[in-house]
N, C-alpha and C positions, 0 to 999 in steps of 0.2 A: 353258211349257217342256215338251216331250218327253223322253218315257224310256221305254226298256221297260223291262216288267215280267213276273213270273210268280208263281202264286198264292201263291208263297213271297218274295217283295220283287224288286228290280229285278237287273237282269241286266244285261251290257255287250255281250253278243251275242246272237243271233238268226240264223235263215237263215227262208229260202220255196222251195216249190220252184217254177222256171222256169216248169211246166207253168199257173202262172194264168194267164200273161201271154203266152207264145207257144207254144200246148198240141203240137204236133210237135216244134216247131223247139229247146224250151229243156227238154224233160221230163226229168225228172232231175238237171238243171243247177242246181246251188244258190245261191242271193242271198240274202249276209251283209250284215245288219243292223247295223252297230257304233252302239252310245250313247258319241258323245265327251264328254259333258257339259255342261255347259250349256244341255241342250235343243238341242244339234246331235246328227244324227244323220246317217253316211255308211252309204251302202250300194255294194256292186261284187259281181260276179261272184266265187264263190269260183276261189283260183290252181290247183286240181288242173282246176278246166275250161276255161283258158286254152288249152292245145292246140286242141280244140272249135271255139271259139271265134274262134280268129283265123282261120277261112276269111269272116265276118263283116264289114265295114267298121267302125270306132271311130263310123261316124254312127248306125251299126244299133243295136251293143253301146248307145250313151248313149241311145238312141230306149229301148230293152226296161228301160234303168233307172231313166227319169223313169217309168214308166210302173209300175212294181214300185213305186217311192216312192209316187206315188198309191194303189195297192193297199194298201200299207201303212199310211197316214194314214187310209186310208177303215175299218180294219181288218181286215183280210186274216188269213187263220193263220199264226201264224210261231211256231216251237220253236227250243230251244236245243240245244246241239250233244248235250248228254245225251237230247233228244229229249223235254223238257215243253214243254206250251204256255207262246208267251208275247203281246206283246200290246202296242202303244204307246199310253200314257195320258200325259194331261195333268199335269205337277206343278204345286201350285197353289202360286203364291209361301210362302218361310217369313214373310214380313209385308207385311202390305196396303202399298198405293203410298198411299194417302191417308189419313192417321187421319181422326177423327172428332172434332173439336173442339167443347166446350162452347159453349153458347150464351148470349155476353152480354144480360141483363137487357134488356128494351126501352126504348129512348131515353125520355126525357120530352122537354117539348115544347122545353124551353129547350137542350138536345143540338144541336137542328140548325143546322148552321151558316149564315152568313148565305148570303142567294138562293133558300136550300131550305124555306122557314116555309110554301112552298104545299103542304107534305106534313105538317104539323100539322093531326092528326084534332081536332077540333072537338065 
């Protein structure tokens, strides 16, 4: 599961700025990272650069944010809006998916059921 994070515990937001992804065309232009939880994680264009932005097609705009998401999974710099670093990492489950069960005693030879006596060690 995905979260961000910053070297003081996780955060719910994040931005980057444009300029990684379309260095003329997007510089200055900010992409907010939100942690929905769950290890979902959306990202969009912040709304003060909507103006900007809609000379753009909706094909263009969602092309430059799959592409910011890659950046970001790959780990790209992203800070928070107070302007520290922050960072998407991995949370590791709070309990494993499989425990680990003991291991019963090894059969003796009279265990096996019938049809399987060709697997009695000798």
């Amino acid at each position: 599961m995905k979260r961000l994070v910053t070297v003081t515990g996780s955060v719910t937001a994040a931005q980057m700025d444009g300029y990684l992804i379309e260095e003329r065309l997007l510089d200055q232009i900010m992409i907010q990272v939100s942690d929905k939880g769950g290890g979902h994680l959306e990202i969009a264009f912040h709304e003060r650069d909507q103006r900007y932005l809609s000379q753009f097609s909706a094909a263009q705009q969602a092309q430059w944010l799959q592409e910011a998401m890659l950046h970001v999974e790959a780990g790209c710099p992203l800070e928070t809006l107070d302007g520290r670093s922050a960072w998407i990492t991995d949370e590791a489950p709070s309990e494993p998916r499989f425990t680990i069960r003991r291991m019963r005693p090894a059969r003796q030879g009279h265990d096996l059921p019938p049809g399987l006596e060709f697997l009695r060690r000798d």
